[in-house]
VMD Tcl script that builds the backbone (N, CA, C; Angstrom):
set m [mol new atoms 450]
animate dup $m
set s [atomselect $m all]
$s set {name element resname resid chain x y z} {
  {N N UNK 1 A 215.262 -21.625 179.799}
  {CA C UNK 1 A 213.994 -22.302 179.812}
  {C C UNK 1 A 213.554 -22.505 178.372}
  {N N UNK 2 A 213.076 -23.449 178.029}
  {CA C UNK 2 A 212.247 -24.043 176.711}
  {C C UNK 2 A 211.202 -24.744 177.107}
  {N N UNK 3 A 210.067 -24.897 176.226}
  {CA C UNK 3 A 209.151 -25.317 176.108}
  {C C UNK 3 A 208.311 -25.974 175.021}
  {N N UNK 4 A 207.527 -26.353 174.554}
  {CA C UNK 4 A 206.506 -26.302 173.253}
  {C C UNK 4 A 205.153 -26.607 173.715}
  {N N UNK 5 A 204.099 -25.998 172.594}
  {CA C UNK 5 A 203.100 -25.682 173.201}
  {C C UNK 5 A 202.340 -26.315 171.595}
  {N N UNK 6 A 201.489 -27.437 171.486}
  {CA C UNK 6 A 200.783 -28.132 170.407}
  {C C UNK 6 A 199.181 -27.901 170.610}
  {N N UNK 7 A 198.644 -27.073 169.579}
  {CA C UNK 7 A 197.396 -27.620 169.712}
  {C C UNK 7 A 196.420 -27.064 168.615}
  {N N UNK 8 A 195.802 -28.310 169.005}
  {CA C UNK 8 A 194.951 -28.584 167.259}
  {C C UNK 8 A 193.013 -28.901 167.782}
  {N N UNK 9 A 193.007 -28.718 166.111}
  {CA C UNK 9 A 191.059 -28.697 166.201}
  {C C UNK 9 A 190.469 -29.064 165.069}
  {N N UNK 10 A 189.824 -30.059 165.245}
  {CA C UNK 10 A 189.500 -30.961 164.455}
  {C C UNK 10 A 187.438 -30.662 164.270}
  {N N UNK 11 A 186.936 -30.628 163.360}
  {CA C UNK 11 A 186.124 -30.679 163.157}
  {C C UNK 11 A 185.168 -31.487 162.284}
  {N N UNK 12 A 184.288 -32.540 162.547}
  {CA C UNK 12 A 183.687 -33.803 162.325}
  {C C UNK 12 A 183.250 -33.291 160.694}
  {N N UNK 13 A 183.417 -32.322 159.957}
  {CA C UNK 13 A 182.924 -32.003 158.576}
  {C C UNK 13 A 182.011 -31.264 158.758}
  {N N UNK 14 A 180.101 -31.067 158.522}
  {CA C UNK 14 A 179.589 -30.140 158.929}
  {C C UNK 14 A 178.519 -30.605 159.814}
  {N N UNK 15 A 178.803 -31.416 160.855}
  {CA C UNK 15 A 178.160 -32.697 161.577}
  {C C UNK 15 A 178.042 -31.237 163.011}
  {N N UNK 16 A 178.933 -30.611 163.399}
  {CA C UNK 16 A 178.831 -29.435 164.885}
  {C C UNK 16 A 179.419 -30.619 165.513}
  {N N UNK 17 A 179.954 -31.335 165.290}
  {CA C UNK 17 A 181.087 -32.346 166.485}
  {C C UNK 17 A 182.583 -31.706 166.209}
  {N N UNK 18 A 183.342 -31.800 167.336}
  {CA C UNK 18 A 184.846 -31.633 167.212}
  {C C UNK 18 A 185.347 -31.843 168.476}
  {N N UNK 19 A 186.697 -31.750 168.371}
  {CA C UNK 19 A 187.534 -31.850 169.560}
  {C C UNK 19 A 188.684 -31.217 169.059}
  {N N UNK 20 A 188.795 -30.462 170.844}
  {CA C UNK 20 A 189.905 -29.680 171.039}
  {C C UNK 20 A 190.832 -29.982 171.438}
  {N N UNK 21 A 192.088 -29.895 171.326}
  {CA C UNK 21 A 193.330 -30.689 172.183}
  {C C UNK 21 A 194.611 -29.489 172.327}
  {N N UNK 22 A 194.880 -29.391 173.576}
  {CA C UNK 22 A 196.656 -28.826 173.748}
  {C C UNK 22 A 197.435 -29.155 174.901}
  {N N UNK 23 A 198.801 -28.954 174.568}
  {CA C UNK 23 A 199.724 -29.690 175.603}
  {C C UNK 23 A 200.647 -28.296 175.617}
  {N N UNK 24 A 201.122 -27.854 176.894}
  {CA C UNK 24 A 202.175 -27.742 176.754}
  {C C UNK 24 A 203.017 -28.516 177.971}
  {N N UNK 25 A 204.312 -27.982 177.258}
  {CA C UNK 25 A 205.292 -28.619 178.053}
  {C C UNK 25 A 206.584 -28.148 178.070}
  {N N UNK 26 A 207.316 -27.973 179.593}
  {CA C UNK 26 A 207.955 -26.633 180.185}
  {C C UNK 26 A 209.212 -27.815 180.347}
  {N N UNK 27 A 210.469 -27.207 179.716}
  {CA C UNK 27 A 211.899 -27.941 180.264}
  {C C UNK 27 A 212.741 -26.886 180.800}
  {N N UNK 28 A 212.671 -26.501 181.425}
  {CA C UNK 28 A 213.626 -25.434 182.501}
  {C C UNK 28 A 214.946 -25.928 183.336}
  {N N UNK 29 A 216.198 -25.667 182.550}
  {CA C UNK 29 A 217.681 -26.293 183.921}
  {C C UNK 29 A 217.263 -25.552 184.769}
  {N N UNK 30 A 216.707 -24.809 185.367}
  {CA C UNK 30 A 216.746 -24.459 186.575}
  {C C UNK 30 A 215.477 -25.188 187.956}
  {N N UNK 31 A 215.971 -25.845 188.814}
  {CA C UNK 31 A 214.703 -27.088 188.720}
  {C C UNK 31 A 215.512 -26.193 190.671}
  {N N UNK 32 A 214.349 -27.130 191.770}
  {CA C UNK 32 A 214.454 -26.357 192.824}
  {C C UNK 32 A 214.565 -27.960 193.738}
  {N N UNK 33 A 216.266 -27.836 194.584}
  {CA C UNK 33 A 216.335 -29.091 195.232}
  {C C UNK 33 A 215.823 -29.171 196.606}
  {N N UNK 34 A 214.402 -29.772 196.998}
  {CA C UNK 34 A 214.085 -29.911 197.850}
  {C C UNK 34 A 215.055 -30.353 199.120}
  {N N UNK 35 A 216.277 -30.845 199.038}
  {CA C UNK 35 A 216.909 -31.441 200.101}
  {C C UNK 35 A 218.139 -30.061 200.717}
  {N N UNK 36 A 217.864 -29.120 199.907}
  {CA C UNK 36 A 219.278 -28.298 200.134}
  {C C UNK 36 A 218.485 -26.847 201.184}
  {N N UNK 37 A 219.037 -26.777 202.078}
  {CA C UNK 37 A 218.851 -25.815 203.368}
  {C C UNK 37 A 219.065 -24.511 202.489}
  {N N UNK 38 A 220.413 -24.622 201.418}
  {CA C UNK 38 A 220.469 -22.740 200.887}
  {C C UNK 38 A 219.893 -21.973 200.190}
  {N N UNK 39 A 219.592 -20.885 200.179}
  {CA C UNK 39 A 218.869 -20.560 199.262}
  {C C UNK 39 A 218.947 -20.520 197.803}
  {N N UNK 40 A 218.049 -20.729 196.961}
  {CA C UNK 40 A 218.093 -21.007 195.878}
  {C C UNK 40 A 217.404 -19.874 194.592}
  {N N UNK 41 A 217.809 -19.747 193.343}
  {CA C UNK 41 A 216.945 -18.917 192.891}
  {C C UNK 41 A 216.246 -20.111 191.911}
  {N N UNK 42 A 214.758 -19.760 191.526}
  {CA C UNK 42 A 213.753 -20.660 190.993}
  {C C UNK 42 A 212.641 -19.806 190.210}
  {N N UNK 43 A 212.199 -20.536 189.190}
  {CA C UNK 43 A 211.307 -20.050 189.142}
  {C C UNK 43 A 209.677 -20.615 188.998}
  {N N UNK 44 A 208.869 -20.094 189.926}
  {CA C UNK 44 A 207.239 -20.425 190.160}
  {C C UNK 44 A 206.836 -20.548 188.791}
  {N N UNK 45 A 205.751 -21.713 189.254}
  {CA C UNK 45 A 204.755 -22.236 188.392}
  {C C UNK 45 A 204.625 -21.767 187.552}
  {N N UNK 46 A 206.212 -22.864 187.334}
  {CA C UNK 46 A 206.207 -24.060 185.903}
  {C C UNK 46 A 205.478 -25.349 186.004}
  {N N UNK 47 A 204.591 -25.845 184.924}
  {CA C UNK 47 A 204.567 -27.006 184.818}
  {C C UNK 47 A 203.942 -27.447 183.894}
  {N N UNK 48 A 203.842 -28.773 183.132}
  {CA C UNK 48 A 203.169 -29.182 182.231}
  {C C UNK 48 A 201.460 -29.167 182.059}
  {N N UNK 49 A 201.050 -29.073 180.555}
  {CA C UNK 49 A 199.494 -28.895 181.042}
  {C C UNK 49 A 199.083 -29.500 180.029}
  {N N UNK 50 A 197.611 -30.085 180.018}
  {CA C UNK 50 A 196.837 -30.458 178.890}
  {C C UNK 50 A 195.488 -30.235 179.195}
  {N N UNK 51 A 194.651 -30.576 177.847}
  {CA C UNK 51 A 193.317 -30.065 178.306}
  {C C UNK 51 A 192.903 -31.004 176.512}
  {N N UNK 52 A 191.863 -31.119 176.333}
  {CA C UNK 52 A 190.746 -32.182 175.855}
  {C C UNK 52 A 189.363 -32.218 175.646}
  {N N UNK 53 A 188.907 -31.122 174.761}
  {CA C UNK 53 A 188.129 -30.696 174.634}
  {C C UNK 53 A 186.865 -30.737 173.431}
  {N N UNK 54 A 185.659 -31.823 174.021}
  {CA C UNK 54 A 184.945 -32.516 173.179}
  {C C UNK 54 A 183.587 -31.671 173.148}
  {N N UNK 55 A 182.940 -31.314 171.440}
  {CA C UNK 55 A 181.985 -30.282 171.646}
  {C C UNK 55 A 180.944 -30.475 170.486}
  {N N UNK 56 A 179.856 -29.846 170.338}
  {CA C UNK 56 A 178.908 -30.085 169.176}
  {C C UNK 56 A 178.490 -28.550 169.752}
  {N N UNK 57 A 178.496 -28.392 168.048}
  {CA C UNK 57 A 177.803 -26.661 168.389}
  {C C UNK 57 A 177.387 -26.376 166.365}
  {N N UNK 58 A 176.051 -26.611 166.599}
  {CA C UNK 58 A 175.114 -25.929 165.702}
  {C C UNK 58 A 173.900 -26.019 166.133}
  {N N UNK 59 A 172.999 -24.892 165.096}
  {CA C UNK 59 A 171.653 -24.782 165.042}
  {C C UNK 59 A 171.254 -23.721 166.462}
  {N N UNK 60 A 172.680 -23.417 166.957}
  {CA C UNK 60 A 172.125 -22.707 168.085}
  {C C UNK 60 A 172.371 -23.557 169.853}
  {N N UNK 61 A 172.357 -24.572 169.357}
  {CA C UNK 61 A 172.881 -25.827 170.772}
  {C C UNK 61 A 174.619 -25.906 170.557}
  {N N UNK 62 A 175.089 -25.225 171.937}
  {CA C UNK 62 A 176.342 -25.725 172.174}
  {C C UNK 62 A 176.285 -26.641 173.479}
  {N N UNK 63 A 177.619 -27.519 172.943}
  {CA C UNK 63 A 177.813 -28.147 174.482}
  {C C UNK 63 A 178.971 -29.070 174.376}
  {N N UNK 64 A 179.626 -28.453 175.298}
  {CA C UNK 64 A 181.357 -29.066 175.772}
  {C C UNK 64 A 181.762 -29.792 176.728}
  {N N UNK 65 A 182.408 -30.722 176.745}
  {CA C UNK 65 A 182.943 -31.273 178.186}
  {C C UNK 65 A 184.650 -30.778 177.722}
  {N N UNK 66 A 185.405 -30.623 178.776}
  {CA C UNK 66 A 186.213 -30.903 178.770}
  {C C UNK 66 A 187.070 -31.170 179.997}
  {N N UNK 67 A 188.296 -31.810 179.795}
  {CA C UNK 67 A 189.776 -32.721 180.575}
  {C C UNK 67 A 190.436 -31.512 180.737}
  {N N UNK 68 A 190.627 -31.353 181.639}
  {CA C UNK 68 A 191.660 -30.037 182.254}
  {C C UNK 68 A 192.859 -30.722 182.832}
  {N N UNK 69 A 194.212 -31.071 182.908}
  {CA C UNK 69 A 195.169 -31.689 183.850}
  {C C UNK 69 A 196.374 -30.684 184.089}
  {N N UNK 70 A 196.903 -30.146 184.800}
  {CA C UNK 70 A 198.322 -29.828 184.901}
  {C C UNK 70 A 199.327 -30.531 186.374}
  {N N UNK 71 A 200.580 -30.638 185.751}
  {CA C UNK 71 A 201.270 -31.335 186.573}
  {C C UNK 71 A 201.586 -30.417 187.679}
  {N N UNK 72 A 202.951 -31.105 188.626}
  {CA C UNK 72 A 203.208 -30.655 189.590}
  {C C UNK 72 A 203.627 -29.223 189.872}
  {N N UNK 73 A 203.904 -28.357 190.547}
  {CA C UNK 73 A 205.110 -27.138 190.311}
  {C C UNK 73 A 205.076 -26.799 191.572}
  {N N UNK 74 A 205.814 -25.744 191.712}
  {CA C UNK 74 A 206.508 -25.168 192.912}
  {C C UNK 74 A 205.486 -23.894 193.167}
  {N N UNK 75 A 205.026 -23.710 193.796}
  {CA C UNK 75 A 204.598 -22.525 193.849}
  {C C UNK 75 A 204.829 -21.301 194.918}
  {N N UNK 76 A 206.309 -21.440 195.035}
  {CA C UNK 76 A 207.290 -20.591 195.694}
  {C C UNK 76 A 207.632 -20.878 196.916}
  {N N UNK 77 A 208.797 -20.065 197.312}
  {CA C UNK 77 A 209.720 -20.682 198.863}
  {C C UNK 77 A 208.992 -19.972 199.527}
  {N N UNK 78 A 208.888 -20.021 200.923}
  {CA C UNK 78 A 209.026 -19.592 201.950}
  {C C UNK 78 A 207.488 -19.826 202.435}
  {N N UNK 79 A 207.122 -20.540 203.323}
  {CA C UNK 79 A 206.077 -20.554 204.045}
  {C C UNK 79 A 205.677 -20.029 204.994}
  {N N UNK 80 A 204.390 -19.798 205.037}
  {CA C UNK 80 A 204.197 -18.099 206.282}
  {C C UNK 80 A 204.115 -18.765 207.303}
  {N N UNK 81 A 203.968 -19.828 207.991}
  {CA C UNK 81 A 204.271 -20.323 209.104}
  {C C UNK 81 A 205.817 -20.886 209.466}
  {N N UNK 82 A 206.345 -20.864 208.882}
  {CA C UNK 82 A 207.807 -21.683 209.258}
  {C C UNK 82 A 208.906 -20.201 208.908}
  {N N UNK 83 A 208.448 -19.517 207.656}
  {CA C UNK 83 A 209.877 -18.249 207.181}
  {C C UNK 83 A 209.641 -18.773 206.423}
  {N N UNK 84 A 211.208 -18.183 205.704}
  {CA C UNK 84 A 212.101 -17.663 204.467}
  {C C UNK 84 A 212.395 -19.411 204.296}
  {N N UNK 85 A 212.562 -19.493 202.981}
  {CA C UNK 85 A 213.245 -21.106 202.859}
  {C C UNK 85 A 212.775 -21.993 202.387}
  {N N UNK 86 A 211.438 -22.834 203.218}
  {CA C UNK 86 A 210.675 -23.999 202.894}
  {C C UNK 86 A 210.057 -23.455 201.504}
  {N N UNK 87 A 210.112 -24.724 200.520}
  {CA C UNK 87 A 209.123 -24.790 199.216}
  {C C UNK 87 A 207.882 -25.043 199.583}
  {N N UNK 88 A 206.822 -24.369 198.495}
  {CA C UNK 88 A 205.743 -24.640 198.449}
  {C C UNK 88 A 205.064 -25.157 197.429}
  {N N UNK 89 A 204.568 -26.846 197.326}
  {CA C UNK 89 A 204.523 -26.971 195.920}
  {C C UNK 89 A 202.998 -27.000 195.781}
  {N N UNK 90 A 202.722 -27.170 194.778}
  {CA C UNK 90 A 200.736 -27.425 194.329}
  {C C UNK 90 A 200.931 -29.284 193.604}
  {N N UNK 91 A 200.481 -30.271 194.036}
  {CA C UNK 91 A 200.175 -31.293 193.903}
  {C C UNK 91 A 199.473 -31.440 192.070}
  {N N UNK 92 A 199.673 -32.264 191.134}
  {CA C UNK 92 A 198.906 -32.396 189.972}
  {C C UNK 92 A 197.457 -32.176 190.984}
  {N N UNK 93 A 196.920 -31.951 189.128}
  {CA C UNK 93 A 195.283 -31.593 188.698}
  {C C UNK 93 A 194.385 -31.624 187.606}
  {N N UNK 94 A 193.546 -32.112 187.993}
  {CA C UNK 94 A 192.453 -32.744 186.620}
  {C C UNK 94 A 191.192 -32.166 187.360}
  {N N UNK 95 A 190.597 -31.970 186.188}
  {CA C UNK 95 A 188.872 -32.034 186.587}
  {C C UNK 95 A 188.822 -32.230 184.876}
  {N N UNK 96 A 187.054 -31.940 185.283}
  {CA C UNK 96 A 186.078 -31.919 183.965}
  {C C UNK 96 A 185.023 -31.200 184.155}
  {N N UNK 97 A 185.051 -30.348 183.053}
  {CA C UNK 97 A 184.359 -29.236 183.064}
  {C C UNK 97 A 182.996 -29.540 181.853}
  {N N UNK 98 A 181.515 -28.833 182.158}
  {CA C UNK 98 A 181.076 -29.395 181.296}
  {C C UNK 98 A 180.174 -27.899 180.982}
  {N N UNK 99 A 179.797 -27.567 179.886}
  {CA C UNK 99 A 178.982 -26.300 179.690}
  {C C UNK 99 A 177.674 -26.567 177.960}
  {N N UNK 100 A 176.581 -26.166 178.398}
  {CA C UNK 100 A 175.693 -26.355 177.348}
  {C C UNK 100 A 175.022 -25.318 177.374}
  {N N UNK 101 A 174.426 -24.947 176.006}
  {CA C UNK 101 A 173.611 -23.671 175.601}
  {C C UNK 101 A 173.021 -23.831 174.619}
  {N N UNK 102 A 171.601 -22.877 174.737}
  {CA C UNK 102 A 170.525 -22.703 173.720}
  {C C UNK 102 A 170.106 -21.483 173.235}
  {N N UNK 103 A 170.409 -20.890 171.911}
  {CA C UNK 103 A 169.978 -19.616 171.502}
  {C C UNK 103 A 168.400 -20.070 171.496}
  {N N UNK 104 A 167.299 -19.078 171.956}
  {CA C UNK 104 A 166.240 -19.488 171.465}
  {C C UNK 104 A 165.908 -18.366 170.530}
  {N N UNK 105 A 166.665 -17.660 170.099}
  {CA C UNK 105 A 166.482 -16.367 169.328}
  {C C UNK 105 A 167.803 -16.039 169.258}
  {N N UNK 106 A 168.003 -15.094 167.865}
  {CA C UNK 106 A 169.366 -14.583 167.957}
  {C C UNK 106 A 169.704 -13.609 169.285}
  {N N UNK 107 A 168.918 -13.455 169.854}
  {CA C UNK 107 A 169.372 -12.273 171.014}
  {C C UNK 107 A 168.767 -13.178 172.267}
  {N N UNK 108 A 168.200 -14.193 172.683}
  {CA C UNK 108 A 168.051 -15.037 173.836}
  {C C UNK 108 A 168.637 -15.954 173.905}
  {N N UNK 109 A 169.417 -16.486 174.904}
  {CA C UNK 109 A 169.883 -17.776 175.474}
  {C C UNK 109 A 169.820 -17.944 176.563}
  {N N UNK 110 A 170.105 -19.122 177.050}
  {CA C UNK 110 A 170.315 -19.926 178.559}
  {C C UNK 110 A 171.407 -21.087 177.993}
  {N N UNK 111 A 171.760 -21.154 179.836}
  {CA C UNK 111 A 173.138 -21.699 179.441}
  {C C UNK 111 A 173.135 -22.470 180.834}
  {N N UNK 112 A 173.768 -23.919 180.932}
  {CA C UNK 112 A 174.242 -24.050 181.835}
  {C C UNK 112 A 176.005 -24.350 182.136}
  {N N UNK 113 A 176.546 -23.855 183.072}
  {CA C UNK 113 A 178.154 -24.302 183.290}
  {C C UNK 113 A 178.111 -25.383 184.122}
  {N N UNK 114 A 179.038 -26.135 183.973}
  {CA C UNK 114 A 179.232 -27.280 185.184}
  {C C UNK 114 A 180.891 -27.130 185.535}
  {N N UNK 115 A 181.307 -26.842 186.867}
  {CA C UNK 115 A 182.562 -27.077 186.460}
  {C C UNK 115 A 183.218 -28.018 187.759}
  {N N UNK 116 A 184.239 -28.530 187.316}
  {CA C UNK 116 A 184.928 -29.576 188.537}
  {C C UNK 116 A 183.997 -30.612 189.091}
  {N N UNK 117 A 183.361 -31.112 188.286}
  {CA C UNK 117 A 182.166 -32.419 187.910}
  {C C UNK 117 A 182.777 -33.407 188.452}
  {N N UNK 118 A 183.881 -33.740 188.716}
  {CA C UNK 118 A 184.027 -35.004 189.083}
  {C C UNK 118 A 184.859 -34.649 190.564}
  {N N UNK 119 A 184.678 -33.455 191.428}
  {CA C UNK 119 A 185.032 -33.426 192.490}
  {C C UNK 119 A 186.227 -33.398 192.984}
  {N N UNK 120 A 187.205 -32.891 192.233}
  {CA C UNK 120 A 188.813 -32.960 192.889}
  {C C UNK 120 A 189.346 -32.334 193.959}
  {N N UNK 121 A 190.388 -32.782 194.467}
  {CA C UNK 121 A 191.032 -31.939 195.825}
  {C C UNK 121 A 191.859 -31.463 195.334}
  {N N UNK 122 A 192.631 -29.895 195.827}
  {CA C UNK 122 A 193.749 -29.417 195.802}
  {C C UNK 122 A 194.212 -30.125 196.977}
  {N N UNK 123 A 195.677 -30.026 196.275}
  {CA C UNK 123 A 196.691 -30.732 197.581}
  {C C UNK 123 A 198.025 -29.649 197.621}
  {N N UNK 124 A 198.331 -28.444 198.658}
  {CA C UNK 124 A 199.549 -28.022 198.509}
  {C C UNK 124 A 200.478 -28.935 199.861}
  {N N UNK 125 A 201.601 -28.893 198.932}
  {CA C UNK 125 A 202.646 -29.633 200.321}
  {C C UNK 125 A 203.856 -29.281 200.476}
  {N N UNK 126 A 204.687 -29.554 201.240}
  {CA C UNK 126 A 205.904 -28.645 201.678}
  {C C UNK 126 A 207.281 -29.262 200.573}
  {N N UNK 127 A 208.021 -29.966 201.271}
  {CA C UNK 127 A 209.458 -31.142 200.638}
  {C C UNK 127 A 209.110 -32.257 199.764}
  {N N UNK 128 A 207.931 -33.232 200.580}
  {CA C UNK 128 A 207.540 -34.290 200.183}
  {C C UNK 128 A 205.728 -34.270 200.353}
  {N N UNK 129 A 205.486 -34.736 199.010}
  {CA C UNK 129 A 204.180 -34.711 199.152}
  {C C UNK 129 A 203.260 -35.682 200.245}
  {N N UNK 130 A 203.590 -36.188 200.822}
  {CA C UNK 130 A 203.282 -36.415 202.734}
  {C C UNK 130 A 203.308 -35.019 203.103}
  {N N UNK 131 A 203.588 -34.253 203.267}
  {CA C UNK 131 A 204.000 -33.439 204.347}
  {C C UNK 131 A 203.213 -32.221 203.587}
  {N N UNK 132 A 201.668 -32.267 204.018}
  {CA C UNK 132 A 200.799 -31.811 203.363}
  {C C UNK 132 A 200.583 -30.126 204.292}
  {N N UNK 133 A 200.193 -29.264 203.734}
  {CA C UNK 133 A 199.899 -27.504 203.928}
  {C C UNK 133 A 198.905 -26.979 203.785}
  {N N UNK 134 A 197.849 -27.841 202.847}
  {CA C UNK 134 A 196.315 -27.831 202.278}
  {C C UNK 134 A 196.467 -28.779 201.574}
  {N N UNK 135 A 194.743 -29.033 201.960}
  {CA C UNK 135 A 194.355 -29.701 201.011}
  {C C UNK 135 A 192.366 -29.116 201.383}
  {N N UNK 136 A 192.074 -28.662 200.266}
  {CA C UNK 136 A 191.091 -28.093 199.817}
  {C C UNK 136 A 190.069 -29.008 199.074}
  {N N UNK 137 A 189.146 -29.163 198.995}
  {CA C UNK 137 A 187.840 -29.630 198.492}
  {C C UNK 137 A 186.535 -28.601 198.030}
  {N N UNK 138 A 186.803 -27.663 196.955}
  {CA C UNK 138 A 185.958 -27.197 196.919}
  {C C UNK 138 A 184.335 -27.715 196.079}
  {N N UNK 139 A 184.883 -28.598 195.860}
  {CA C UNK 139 A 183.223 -29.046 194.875}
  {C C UNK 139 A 183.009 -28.900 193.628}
  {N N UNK 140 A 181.781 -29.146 192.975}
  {CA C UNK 140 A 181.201 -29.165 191.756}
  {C C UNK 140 A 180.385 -27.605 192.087}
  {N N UNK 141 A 180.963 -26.592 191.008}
  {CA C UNK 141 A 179.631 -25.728 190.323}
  {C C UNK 141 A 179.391 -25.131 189.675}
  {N N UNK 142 A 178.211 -25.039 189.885}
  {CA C UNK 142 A 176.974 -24.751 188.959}
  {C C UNK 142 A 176.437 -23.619 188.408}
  {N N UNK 143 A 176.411 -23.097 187.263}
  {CA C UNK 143 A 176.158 -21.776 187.123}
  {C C UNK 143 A 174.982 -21.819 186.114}
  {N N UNK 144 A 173.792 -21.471 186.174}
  {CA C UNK 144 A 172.638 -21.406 185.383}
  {C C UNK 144 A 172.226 -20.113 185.006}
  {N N UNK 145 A 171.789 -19.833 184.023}
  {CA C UNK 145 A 171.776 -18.272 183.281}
  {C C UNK 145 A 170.995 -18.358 182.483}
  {N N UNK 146 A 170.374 -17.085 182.144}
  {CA C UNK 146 A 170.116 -16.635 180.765}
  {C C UNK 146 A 170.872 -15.235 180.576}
  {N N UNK 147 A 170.954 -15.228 179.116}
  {CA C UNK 147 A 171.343 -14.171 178.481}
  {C C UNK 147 A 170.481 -13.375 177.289}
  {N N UNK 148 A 170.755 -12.439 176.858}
  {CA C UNK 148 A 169.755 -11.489 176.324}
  {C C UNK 148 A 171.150 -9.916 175.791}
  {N N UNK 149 A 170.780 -10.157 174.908}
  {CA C UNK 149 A 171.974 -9.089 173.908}
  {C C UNK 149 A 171.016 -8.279 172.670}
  {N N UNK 150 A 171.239 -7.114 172.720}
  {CA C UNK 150 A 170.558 -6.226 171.700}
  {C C UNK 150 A 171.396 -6.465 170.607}
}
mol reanalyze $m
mol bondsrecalc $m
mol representation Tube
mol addrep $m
């Protein structure tokens, strides 16, 4: 197995703008043939990922969005309804995550999280992605806070 993993951070000068960026990316010979009945050895979730991460943070105001994506992978044989054998894969994934905050004192803040803002489905599926096992919808949320540190 090989891989490489890039990532960089850029900061607008002393403006509190920047962006975050990383990739990795997984090349493994050992890959898992959906068409073959024998058993196989493999190994679980592998897969490519990135993420994109846009932010301003001074004076005490932070606040981030970011691009979350990872590709396809296997996420192991054997399904508890069928046995030993059938693959189980996890379908790609994106959201966008968004989080902002206010010191109002060095020891007070509030904060809000946002996460999976734009509503995505998990999709797990068996051979062929038709031949669906879940598919999940959990939503956008929301986490509102304050904080307080001696």
């Amino acid at each position: 197995m090989k891989g490489w993993e890039v990532v960089a951070q850029h900061n607008f000068g002393e403006s509190g703008f920047g962006v975050i960026a990383n990739a990795t990316i997984v090349d493994a010979d050992v890959g898992y043939d959906n068409f073959s009945l024998a058993q196989q050895f493999v190994l679980t979730g592998l897969s490519d990922s990135a993420n994109l991460i846009a932010f301003y943070d001074k004076n005490g105001i932070s606040v981030r969005v970011a691009y979350n994506w990872r590709d396809d992978f296997l996420a192991g044989t054997g399904q508890n309804n069928v046995g030993a054998g059938p693959p189980t894969h996890v379908a790609a994934y994106q959201q966008v995550d968004m989080s902002a905050s206010y010191w109002f004192t060095d020891n007070m803040q509030v904060y809000v999280d946002m996460l999976n803002v734009t509503d995505e489905t998990t999709h797990v599926y068996g051979r062929h992605p038709l031949q669906t096992l879940f598919a999940g919808q959990a939503g956008p949320r929301y986490n509102i806070g304050f904080r307080y540190k001696l």
